[in-house]
N, C-alpha and C positions, 0 to 999 in steps of 0.2 A: 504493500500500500504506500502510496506516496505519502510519506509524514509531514514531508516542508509542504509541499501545494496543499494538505487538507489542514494542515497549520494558520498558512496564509488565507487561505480561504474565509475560517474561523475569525481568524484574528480580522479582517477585512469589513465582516461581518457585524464584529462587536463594535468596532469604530463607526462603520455606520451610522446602527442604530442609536449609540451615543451621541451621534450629532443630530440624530432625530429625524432620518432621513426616512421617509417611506417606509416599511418592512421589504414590500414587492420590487423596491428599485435596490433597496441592500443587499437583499437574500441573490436577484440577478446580479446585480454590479461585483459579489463576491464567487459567486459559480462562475461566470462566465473567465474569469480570472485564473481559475484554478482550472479552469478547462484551458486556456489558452499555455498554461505554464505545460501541460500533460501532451502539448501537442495534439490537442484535438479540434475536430474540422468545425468552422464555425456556422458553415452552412449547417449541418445539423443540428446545431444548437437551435439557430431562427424555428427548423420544423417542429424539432422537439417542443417549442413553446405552443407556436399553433395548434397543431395534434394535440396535444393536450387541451385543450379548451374547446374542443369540435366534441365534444363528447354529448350523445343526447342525454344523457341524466342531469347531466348540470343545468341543459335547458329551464329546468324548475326551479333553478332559483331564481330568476328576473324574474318567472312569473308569481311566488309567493311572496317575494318584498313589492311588487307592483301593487298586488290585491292588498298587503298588507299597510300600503300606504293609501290606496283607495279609501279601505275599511275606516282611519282613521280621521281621513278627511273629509272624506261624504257623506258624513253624519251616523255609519252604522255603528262605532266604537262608543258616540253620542248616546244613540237609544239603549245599548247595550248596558253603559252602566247607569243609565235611568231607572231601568227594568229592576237592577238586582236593588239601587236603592232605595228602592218601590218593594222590596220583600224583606231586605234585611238592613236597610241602613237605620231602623228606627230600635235594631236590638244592642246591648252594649256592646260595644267593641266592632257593630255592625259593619262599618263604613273600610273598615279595615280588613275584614270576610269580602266585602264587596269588592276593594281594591284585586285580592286575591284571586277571586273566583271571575271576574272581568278580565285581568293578565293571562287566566289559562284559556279562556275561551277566545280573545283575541290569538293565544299562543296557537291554537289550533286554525288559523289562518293565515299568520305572518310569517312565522319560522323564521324571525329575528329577535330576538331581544332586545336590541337598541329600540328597535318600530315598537317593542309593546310597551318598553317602557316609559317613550317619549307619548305614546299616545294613552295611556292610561294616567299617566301623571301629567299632564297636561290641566287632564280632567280631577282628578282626585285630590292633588296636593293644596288646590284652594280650599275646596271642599271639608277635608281632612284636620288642614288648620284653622279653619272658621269654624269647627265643630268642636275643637279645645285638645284636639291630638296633638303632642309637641311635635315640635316640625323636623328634628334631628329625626325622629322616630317614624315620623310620617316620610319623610324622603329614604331613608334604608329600608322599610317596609316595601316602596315601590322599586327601589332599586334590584333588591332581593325579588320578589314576587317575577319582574320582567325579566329574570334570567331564564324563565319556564318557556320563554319563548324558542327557546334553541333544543330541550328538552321533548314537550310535547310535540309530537308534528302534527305538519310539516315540521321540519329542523334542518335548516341549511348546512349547519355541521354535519348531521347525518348524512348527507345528499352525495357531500363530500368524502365520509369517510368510505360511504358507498363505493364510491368511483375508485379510490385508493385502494381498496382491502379486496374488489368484486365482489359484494355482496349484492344484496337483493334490497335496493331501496325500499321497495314494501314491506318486506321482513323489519328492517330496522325501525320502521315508522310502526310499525305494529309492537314493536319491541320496547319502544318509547313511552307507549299510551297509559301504564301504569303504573311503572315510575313517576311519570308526569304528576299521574293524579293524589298517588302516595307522599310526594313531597309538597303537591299543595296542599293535602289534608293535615300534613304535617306546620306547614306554614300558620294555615287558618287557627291549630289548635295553642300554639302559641302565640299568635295574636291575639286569641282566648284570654289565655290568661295573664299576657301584657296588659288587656282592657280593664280586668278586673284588679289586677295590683295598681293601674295608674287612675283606677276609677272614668275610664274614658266612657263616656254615655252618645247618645244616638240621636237621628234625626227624629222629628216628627211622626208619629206614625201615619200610615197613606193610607186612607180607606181601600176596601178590598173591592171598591168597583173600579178605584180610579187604576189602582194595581193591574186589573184586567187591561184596560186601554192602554198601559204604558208597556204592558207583554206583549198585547197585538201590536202596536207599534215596532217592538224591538224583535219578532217574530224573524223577520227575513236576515238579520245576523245569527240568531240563535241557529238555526236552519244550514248557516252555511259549515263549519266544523263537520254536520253530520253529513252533509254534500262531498267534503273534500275526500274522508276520512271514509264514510261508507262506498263510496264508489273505488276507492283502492282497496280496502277490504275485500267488498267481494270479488276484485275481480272487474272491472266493470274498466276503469281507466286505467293508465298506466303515474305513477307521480307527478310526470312532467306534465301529460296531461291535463290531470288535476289542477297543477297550478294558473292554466290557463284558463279552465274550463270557474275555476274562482274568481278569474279576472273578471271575466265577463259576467259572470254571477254581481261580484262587488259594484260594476258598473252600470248595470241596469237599476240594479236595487236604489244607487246613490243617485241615479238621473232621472228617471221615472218612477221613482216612490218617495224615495227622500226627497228627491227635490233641490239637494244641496252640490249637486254639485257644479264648478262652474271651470269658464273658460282659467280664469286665471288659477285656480285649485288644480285644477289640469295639469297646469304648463309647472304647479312646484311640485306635485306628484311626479312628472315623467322626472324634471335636472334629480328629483331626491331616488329614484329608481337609478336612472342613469350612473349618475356618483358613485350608490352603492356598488353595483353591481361591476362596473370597472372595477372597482378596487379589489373589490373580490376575485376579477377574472386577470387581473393583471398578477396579484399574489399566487395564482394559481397558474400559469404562465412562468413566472418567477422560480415555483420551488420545483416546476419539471426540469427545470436547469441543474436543481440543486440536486433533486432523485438523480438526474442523469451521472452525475459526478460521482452521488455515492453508489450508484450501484457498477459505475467504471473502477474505481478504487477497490469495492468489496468490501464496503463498510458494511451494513447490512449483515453479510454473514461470519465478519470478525468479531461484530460485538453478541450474534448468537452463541459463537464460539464461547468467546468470555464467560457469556450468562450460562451456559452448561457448563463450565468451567468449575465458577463461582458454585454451581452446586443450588441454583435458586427454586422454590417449590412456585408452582404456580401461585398460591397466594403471595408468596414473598415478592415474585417478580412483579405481579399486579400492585401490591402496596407500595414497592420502591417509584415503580412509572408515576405510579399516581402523586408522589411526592414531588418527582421533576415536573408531573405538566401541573402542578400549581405554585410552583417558581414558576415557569414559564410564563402561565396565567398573568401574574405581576405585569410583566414587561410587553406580552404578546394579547394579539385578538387569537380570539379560538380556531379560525381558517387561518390562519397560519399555523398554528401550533399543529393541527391536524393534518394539515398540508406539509409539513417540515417533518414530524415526530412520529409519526405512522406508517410513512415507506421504509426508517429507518430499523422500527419494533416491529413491524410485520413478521420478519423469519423467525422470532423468537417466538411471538404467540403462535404462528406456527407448529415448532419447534415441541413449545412444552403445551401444543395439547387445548391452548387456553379456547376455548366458544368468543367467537370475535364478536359476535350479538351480544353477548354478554358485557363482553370489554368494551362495546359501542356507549352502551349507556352510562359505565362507568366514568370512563372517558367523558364523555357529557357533562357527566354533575363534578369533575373537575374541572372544567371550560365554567360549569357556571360559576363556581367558588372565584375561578381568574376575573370575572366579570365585573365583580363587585371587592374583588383587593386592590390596595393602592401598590405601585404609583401608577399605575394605566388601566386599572378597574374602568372599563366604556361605561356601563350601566352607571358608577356615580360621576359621572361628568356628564350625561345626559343629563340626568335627576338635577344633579345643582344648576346645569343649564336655565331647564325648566322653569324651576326656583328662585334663579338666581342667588346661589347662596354659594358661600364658598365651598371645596367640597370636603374641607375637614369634618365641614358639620355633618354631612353624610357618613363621612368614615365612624365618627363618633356613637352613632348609632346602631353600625351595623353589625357590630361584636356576636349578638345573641344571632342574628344568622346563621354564624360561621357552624354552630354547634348544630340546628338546623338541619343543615346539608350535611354536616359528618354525620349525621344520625341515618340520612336518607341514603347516603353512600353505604355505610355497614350493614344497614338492614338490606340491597340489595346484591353486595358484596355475598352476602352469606343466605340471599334465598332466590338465586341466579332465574328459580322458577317465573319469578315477577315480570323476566324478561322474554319468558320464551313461551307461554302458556296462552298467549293469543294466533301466536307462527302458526299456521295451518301446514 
């Protein structure tokens, strides 16, 4: 293995990122380098990037950040948590179940995190502190809650990891669905008893006719999760599909029933679609440069080597991974980490055995813990965005989370059935 070029490479790398440059222009600017020192042809470097981004699975992700910025802008993310706090914003700790339970359902159309947490907090964070929730707690409640968007699918990390690993995007979106719901129910029940230790009390309560009109109103969002999710279930769409077949779902709904949507909502829908989805497709462009090098080198199968070496049991080597992708988490977005970190660990979970659907989701609820750690935690720099607050105040609240997710990581760590009892 060439030790100076993958040295240089590394080293290239960290400089970079320290000057804050891009992920996707570092991770290339530092492969391409170390391909160039190996003597290798740079014509196939260009293909390798293309090729790699021609892939129809990927397809679906423009189209569930497109729906998922629809949903938020054309009033469906609006009715949606009208609806819930129309049934539970009037019980204690209600508005904060609400938060919750609105994150997952928007989670089961946007398959970003950043989209559910900017569009649930948007709505919520006034809401939340005009009702006497302190705001440190209210902004890490939604912070945390919007990591569920990369969890439940859709999950554009999944979509990904799909592509990397050849799995079965259906399978892993299927693989998702109760995890999902097992760490929201975990969420909601510590916001339980956060409500009741800081005595946080509730809205109004809604009479149960007006309740009715604000369900039939928020009907055509409720509806679309079981659209996305029951048509790839059975069989019926394929994901990618799906994504688009949400588009257009999202856009009739927001044009011809809402009513809300307009030319200008439009035109900041597509640049916030467009944005994301470059950066994603560039990053993803970027680390086939970087796979191409390590599997030139033989890295991949020297550090299997090691890890049989080392003597690691599969739990051992799943608890060590998961300790580096939540370093990484710190510094990195999740589609990098997965794009970087997964071609690399593949021959080893291979190797020892490990059920990659399994490792999918774990994988996940360590990307969500990255989400919300400092110093490049996305989800609180959205949040304080929103807010406008600085985002230590976010950090300061987010403590009781972290235990949260470790609770939801062990318990699926150790009942792997949670992951695989939906797989047909």
């Amino acid at each position: 293995m060439g030790k100076l070029e993958t040295f240089i490479l590394f080293l290239i790398l960290l400089v970079l990122c320290i000057l804050r440059l891009p992920i996707a222009i570092s991770l290339a600017s530092a492969s391409i380098v170390a391909l160039w020192l190996v003597d290798f042809s740079m014509h196939t470097v260009v293909q390798k990037m293309f090729s790699g981004m021609g892939k129809t699975t990927l397809m679906a992700i423009p189209g569930f950040i497109f729906a998922g910025l629809i949903m938020a802008n054309g009033g469906i993310s609006k009715y949606l948590i009208e609806c819930m706090n129309a049934w539970m914003g009037h019980i204690r700790g209600g508005l904060s179940i609400v938060t919750i339970i609105t994150c997952m359902i928007f989670a089961a159309i946007s398959g970003s995190s950043a989209a559910t947490a900017a569009a649930i907090g948007a709505v919520m964070i006034p809401a939340m502190t005009n009702a006497g929730y302190e705001k440190r707690y209210t902004l890490a409640l939604i912070a945390a809650a919007g990591t569920l968007g990369i969890l439940i699918p859709p999950s554009v990390p999944l979509i990904l990891y799909a592509e990397v690993t050849e799995q079965s995007t259906r399978e892993l979106f299927m693989a998702g669905i109760l995890p999902g719901l097992l760490l929201g129910t975990l969420l909601i029940m510590t916001a339980v008893i956060i409500a009741k230790q800081k005595n946080y009390g509730g809205l109004p309560k809604v009479p149960l006719k007006n309740r009715g009109k604000v369900t039939l109103k928020a009907i055509w969002g409720l509806l679309l999760p079981i659209l996305i999710l029951g048509t790839i279930y059975i069989g019926v769409v394929t994901p990618t599909e799906a994504s688009f077949l949400s588009v257009a779902y999202s856009l009739l709904v927001s044009i011809f029933i809402y009513k809300e949507m307009t030319i200008e909502k439009f035109k900041t829908i597509m640049l916030g679609t467009i944005n994301t989805v470059s950066m994603i497709f560039l990053i993803i462009a970027a680390a086939n440069i970087f796979s191409m090098y390590l599997t030139l080198e033989q890295f991949p199968q020297q550090l299997a080597q090691w890890v049989s070496d080392l003597g690691l049991s599969k739990m051992g080597f799943i608890i060590v991974v998961s300790l580096v992708v939540i370093v990484l988490g710190m510094f990195l977005e999740a589609t990098s980490i997965i794009l970087i970190a997964v071609p690399v660990i593949l021959p080893v979970l291979l190797a020892l055995d490990i059920n990659l659907t399994h490792f999918a989701i774990l994988l996940v609820i360590n990307l969500e813990l990255g989400l919300i750690t400092p110093p490049v935690g996305v989800n609180l720099f959205v949040v304080s965005g929103i807010a406008k607050e600085k985002v230590e105040e976010v950090i300061r609240g987010i403590l009781i989370f972290y235990f949260v997710f470790a609770m939801a990581f062990l318990i699926i760590l150790f009942v792997p059935q949670l992951t695989t009892i939906l797989i047909k």
